[in-house]
C-alpha angles and dihedrals in degrees: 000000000000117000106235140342115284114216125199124237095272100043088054095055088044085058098037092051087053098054084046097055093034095109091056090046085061100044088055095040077059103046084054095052094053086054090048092047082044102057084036118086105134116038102070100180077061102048081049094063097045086049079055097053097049092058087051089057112037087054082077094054132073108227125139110293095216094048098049088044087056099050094041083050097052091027089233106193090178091047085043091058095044094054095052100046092060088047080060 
């Protein structure tokens, strides 16, 4: 059984730029999430997932721990967007 997967040269620079640019990915996965919990204001199994996300996200990023806890915890839109706009 081989020990792990071989890619080829190509394949290696697809998956290092993405680990490069991970932390931008995740800004904009984010951006679109605030517009999303935005626009959604009924549907709160949905609201739950996009909260969801965001904490997925914002764990790549490095962004201040107490911060992020405070605004998960009160589920801040606005402080969402604010701290996102300065991880731009």
């Amino acid at each position: 059984m081989p020990s792990g997967r071989e890619f080829s040269s190509h394949q290696r620079k697809i998956i290092n730029r993405y680990y490069e640019h991970r932390g931008t990915i995740a800004v904009n996965s984010l951006s679109e999430i605030v517009s999303d919990l935005y626009l959604n204001t009924d549907n709160t199994k949905k609201t739950d997932q996009l909260w969801q996300r965001a904490e997925k996200h914002l764990a790549h990023l490095a962004a201040n721990d107490t911060r992020v806890a405070k605004i998960l915890t009160q589920r801040d839109i606005k402080g969402l967007a604010q701290l996102v706009n300065e991880l731009a």
